[in-house]
VMD Tcl script that draws the C-alpha trace (Angstrom):
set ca {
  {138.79 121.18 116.45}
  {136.21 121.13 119.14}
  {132.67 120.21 118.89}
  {130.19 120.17 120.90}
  {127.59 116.88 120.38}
  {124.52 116.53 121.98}
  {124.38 113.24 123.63}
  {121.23 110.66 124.28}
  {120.55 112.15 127.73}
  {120.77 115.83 126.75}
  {123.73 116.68 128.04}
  {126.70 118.20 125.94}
  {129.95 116.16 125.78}
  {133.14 117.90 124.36}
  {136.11 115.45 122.29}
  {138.44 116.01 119.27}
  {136.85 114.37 116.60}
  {138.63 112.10 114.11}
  {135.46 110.03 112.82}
  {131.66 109.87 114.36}
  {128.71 108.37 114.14}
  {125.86 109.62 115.72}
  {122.42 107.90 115.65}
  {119.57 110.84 115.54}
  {116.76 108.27 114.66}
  {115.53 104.74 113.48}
  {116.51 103.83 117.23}
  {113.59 104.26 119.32}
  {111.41 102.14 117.34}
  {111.60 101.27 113.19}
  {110.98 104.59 112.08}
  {113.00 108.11 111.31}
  {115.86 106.59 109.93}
  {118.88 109.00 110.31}
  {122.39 108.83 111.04}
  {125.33 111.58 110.54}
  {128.68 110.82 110.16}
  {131.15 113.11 110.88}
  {134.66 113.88 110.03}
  {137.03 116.59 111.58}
  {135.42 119.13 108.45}
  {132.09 117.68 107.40}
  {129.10 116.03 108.36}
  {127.44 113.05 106.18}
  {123.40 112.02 106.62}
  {122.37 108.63 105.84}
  {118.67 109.06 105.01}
  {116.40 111.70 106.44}
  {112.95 109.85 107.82}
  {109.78 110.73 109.07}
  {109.03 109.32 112.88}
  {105.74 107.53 112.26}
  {103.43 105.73 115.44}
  {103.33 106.16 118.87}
  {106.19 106.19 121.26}
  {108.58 108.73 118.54}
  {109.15 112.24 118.43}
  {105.48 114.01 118.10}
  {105.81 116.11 115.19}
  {104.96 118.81 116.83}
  {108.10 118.85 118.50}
  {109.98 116.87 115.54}
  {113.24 118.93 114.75}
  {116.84 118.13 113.75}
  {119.74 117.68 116.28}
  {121.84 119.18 114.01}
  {122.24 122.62 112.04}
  {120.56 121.22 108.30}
  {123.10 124.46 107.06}
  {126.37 121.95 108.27}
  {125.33 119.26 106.35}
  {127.84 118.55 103.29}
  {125.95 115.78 101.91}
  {122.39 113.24 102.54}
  {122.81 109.55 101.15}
  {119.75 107.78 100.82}
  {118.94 103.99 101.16}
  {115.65 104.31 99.91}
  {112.53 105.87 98.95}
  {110.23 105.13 102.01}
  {108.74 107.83 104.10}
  {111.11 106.66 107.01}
  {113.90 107.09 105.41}
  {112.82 109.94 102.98}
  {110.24 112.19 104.42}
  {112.09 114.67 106.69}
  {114.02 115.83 103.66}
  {111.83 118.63 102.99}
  {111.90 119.89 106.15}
  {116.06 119.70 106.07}
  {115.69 121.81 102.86}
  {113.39 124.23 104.56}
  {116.32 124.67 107.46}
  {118.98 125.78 105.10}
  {120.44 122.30 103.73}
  {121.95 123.27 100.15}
  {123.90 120.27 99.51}
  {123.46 117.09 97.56}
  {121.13 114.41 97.88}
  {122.58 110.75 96.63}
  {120.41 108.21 95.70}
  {119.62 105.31 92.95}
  {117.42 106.47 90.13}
  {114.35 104.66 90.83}
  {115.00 105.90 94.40}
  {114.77 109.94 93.13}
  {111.31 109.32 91.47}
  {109.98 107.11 94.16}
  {110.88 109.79 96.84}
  {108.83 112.75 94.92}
  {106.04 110.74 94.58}
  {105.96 110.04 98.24}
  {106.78 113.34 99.78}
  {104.58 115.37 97.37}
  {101.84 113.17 98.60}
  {103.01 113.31 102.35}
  {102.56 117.16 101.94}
  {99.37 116.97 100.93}
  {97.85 114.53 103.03}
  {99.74 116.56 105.78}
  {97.83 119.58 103.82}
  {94.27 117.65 103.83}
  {94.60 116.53 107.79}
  {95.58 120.22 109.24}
  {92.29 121.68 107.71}
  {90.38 118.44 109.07}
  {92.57 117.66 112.52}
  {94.06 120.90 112.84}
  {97.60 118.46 112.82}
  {101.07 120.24 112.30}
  {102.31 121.05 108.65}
  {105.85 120.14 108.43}
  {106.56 121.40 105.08}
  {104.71 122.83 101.81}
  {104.80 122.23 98.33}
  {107.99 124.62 97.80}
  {110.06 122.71 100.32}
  {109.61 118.98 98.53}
  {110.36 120.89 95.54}
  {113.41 122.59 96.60}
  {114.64 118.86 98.39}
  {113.45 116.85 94.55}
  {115.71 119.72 92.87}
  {119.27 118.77 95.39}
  {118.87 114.75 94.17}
  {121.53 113.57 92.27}
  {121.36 109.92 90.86}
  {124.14 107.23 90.94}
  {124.19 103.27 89.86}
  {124.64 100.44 91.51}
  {128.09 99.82 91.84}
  {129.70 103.11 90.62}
  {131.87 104.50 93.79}
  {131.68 107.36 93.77}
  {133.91 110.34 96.78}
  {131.29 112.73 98.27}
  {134.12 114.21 100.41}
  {137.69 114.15 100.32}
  {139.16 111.02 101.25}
  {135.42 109.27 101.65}
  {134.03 106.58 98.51}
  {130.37 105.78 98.67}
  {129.13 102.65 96.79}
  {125.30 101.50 96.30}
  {124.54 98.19 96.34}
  {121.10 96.15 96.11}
  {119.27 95.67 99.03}
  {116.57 93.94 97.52}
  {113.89 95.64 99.77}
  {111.80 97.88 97.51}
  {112.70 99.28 93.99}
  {116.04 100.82 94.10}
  {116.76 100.22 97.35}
  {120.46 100.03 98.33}
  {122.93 99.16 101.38}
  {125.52 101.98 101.46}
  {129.39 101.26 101.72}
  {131.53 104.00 102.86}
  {135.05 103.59 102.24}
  {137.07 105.99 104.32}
  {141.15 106.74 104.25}
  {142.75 106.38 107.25}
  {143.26 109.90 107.38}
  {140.27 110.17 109.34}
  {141.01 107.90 111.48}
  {143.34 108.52 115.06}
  {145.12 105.19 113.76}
  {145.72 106.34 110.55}
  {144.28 102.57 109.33}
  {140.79 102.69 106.49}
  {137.65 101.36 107.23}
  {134.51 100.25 105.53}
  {131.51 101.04 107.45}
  {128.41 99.71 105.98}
  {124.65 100.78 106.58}
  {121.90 98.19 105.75}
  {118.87 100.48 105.02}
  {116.29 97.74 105.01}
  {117.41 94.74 103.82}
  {114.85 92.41 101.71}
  {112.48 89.40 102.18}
  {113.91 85.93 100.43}
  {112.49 84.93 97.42}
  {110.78 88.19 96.48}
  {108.76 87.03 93.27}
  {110.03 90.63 91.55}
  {112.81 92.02 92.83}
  {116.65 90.67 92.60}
  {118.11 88.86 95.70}
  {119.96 91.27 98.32}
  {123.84 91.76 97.17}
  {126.31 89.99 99.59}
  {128.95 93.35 101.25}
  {131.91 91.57 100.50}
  {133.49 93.41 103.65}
  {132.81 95.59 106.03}
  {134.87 96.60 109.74}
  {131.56 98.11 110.85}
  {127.70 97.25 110.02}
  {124.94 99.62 110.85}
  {121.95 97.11 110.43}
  {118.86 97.10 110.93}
  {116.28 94.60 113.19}
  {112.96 94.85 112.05}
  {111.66 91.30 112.40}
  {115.02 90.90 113.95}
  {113.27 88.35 116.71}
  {111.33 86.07 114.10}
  {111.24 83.87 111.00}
  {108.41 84.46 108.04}
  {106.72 81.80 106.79}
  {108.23 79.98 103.76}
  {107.82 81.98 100.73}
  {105.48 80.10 99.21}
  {103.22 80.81 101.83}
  {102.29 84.25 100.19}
  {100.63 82.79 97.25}
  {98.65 79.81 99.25}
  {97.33 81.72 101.96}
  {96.35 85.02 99.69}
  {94.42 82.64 97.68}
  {92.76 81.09 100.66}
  {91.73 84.44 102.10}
  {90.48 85.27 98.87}
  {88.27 82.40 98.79}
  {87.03 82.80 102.54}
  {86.41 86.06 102.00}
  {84.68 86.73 98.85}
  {82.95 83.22 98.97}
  {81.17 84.57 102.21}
  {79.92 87.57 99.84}
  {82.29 90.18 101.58}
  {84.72 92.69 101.19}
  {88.77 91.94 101.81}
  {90.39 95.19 102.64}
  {94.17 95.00 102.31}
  {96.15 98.38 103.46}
  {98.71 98.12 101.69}
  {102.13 100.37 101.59}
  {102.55 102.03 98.17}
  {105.82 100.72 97.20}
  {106.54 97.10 96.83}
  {103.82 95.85 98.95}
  {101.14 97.02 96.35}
  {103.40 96.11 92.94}
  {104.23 92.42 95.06}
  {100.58 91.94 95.59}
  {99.18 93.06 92.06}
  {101.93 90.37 90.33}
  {100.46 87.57 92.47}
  {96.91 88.83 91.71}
  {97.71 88.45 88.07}
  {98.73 85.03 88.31}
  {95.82 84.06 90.16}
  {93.57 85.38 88.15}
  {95.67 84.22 84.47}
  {95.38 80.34 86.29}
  {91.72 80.69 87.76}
  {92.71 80.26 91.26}
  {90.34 82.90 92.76}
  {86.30 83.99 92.26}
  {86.00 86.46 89.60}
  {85.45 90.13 91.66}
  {86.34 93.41 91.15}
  {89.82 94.73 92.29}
  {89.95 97.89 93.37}
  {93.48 99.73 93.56}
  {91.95 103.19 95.85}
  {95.77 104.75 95.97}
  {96.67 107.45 93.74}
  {100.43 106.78 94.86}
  {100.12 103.15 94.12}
  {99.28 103.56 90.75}
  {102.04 106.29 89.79}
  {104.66 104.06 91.82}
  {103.40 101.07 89.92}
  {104.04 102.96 86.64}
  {107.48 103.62 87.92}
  {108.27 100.21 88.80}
  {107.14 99.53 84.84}
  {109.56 102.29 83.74}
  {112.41 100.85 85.29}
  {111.50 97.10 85.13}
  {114.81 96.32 83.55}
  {115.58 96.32 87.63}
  {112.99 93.79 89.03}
  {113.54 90.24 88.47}
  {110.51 88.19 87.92}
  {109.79 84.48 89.32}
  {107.88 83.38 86.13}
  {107.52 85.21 82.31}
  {106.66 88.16 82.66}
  {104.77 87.88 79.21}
  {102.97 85.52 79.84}
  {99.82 86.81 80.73}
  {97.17 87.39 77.96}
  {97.40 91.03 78.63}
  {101.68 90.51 78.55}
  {101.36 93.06 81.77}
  {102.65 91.59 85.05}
  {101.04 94.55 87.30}
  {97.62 94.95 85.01}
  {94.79 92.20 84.57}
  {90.84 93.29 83.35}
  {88.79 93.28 86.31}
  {91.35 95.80 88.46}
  {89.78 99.07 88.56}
  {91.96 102.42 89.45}
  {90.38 105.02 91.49}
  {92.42 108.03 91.58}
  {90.03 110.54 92.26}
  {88.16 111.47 95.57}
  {84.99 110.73 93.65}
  {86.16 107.01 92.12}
  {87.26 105.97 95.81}
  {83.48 107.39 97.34}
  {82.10 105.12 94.13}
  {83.51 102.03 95.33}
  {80.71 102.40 98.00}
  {77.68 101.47 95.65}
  {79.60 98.57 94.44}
  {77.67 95.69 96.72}
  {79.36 92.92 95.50}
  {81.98 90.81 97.31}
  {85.08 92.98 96.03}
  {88.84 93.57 97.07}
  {89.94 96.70 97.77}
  {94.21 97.74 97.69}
  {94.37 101.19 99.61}
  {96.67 103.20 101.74}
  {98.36 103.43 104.41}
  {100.32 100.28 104.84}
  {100.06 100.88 108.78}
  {96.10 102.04 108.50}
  {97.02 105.32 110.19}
  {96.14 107.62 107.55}
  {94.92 107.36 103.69}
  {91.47 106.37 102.31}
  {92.12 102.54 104.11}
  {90.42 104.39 106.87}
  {87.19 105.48 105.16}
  {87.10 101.50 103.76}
  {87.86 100.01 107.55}
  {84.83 102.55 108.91}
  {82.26 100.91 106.08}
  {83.58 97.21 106.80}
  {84.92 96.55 109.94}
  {81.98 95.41 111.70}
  {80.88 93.22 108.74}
  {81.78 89.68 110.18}
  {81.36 88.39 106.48}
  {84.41 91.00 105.16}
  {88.26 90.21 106.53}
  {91.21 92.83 106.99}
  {94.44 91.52 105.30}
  {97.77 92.94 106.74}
  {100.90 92.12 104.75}
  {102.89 94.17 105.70}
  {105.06 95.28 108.88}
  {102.56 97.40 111.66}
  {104.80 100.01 114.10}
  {103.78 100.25 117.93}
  {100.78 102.68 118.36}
  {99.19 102.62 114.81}
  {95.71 101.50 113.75}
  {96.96 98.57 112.02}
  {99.17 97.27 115.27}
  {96.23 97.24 117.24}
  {94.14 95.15 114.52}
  {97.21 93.14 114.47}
  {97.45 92.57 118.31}
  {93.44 91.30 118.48}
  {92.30 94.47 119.60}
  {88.10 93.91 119.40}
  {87.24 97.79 119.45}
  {88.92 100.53 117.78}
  {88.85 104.17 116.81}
  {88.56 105.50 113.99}
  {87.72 109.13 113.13}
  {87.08 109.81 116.89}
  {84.40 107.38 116.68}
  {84.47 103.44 118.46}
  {84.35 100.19 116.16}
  {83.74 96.75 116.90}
  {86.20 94.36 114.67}
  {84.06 92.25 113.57}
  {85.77 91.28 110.46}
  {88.03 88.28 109.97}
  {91.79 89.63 110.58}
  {94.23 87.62 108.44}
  {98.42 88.15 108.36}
  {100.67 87.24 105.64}
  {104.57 87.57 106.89}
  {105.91 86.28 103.59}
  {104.32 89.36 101.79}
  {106.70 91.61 104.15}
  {109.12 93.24 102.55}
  {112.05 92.89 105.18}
  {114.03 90.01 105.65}
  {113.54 87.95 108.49}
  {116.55 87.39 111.23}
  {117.77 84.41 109.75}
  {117.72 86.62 106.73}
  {119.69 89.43 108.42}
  {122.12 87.04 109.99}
  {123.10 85.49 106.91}
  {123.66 88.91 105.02}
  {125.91 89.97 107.67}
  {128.08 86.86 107.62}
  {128.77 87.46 104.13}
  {130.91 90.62 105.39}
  {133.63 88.21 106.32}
  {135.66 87.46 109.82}
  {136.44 91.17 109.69}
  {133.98 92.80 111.26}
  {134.62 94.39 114.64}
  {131.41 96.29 115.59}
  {127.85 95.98 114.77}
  {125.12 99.15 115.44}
  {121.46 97.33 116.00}
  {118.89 99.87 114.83}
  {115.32 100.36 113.50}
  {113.61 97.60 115.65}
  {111.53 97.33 119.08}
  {113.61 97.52 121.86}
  {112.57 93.78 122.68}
  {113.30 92.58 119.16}
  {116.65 94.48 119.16}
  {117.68 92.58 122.13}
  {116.83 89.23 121.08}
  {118.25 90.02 117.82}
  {121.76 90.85 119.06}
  {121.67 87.25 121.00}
  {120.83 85.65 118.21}
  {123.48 87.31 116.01}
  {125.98 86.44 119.03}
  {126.00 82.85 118.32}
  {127.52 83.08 114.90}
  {129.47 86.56 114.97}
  {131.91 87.35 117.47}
  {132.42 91.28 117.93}
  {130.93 94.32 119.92}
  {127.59 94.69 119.36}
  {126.03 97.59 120.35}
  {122.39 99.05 120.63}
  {122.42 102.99 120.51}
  {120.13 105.39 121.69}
  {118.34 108.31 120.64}
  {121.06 110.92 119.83}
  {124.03 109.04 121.10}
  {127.44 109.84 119.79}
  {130.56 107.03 119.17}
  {133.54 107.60 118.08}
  {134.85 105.13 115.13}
}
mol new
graphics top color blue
foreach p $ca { graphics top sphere $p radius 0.5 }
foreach p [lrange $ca 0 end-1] q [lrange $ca 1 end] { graphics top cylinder $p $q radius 0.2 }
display resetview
């Protein structure tokens, strides 16, 4: 059979395809995570994410290099918007098959996309911004999700076994092992072609250690902080503490944007200990995320998949994401409340990347205040509000309207929720001597090219950085 596939550079290449991959995002940056894989009779997505920063597709002219109608089947890593949020739109182009993903995974993703819709919802009547998709499309997308285990292999087309197995990155998360008969293949000879997702920080202090693959003839992995090391993990409770004390000893405010899922749940568990041993001033906490606090109450409900650094139980209040002085604004009206509070106070809000969310509202009120500090834990893409607070920018916008960062600007690397590269490295190795090709993808261009170097000197096979659209044939 002949197919035409749209390459990189726009131009349409004809071949007779046995098995291929093509990359149709999480290449151009760390964002829009989505790759097909395609046999001679179907075509297989591996996660359907939103673009997100400059420097991506603009959503205005976001759409699918593919017919959504031809896909067969979406497996999904995890529950992130990047790797989660163009699912609704795939549903609202004709996509009728099923979506695979862990159970913590399905609930995670409806949380997120039915708020993605309506802040999409809330910033066309204010920005006059694109909506993607409504209400009826994240429904129809929740209603194709079918849930699978860990380990439970599963054959989502003839002749193709998927397996899930911990990535260690965010509740439910998972690295994806397809195990293909050589009857796909022009050699007739099986592979196993693996696909990282994102793989996880060491030493989270709640979730389980990422899984080793065991095998693998081809990795798909990503690169993040592919060109740096975080700082040991005990780091994260040290220097949160001292920016505590700095902070709210000056009488100020510490704003931390903070990404719904696993940043938030990470930070609340160290909170509680701090507060259980005395380590900080008593203030009031605010949590100002209405997703945080249902994705916290998920990571409760299915806390029989976290694995804790210390008893759980043994806080007074025997809750490891809870303690007395955290207040939870879900309403419009709690977060506007927060602003008669005068006190030195820490507020948790959205979005991670401070380009969106009620984070923004919080930065406009304290951002000039040299005695309040910005805390970023967590990773900032090219072109958002929170990369250019990261890079040392001294005025920035906000609302259309010019700030002066006047506020201490602390960074945490340990809190991240991606493994470094010696983290990455490591994982890969434990695929064996029988790898042959590795795909770098979801990094910086930069950071994916010092990160293939630096996987060089330990693994010795072709390793390849794709481009946006590009086609090979496995």
């Amino acid at each position: 059979m002949f197919i035409p596939v749209k390459s990189h550079i726009g131009a349409f290449i004809v071949s007779y395809i046995h098995m291929r991959i093509t990359f149709c995002g999480g290449v151009s940056g760390v964002t829009g995570s989505c790759f097909v894989l395609e046999t001679k009779q179907e075509k297989i997505l591996i996660d359907c994410g939103m673009f997100q920063g400059e420097g991506m597709v603009k959503e205005s002219d976001m759409h699918f290099e593919f017919d959504a109608r031809d896909i067969k089947a979406v497996v999904l890593t995890q529950a992130h918007y990047d790797h989660c949020g163009r699912l609704p739109m795939l549903a609202k182009e004709g996509f009728r098959g099923k979506i695979y993903c862990t159970p913590p995974t399905k609930l995670l993703s409806k949380i997120i996309l039915e708020d993605a819709q309506h802040l999409m919802f809330e910033n066309n009547l204010k920005l006059g911004t694109p909506i993607l998709f409504d209400a009826n499309d994240v429904a129809e997308a929740c209603s194709l999700i079918s849930t699978v285990n860990y380990h439970t292999k599963f054959e989502i087309v003839d002749g193709i076994n998927v397996s899930f197995f911990d990535a260690g990155h965010i509740l439910g998360s998972a690295f994806i092992a397809f195990d293909i008969g050589g009857k796909h293949f022009k050699d007739k000879e099986a592979r196993r072609i693996v696909f990282s997702g994102d793989i996880g920080n060491d030493k989270s202090p709640i979730l389980p250690n990422t899984e080793s693959i065991s095998s693998a003839d081809i990795l798909v992995c990503e690169s993040t902080y592919g060109d740096r090391e975080h700082e040991p993990a005990d780091a994260r409770h040290r220097k949160l503490k001292e920016v505590i004390n700095k902070v709210i000893g000056n009488g100020g405010t510490l704003l931390i944007p903070a990404f719904s899922v696993e940043r938030t749940q990470e930070l609340l568990y160290e909170l509680d200990k701090m507060i259980d041993e005395k380590q900080i001033p008593h203030c009031i906490i605010y949590l100002d995320s209405p997703l945080s606090i249902k994705a916290t109450q998920i990571y409760q409900d299915f806390s029989s998949y976290l694995s804790f650094d210390r008893n759980i139980f043994s806080s007074p209040d025997r809750n490891f994401f809870n303690f007395p002085n955290l207040k939870l604004t879900q309403t419009i009206d709690d977060s506007k409340s927060i602003n008669e509070d005068n006190n030195p106070k820490i507020i948790i809000a959205g979005a991670g990347m401070m380009n969106g969310g009620r984070i923004l509202h919080h930065l406009k009120r304290y951002i000039e205040d040299k005695r309040s500090g910005v805390l970023i834990i967590g990773y900032q893409a090219q072109g958002t509000l929170g990369r250019k607070i990261f890079d040392g920018e001294k005025i920035v916008n906000i609302f259309g309207e010019d700030y002066q960062v006047n506020a201490s600007v602390d960074i945490i690397g340990a809190f991240s929720a991606h493994g470094d590269r010696i983290k990455l490295r490591n994982w890969m190795q434990t695929a064996g001597d029988g790898v042959k090709q590795i795909y770098i993808v979801h990094g910086e261009e930069i950071v994916k090219e010092a990160f293939r170097e630096y996987v060089e000197e330990k693994i010795d096979c072709e390793i390849i950085i794709p481009q946006y659209c590009q086609s090979f044939e496995i």
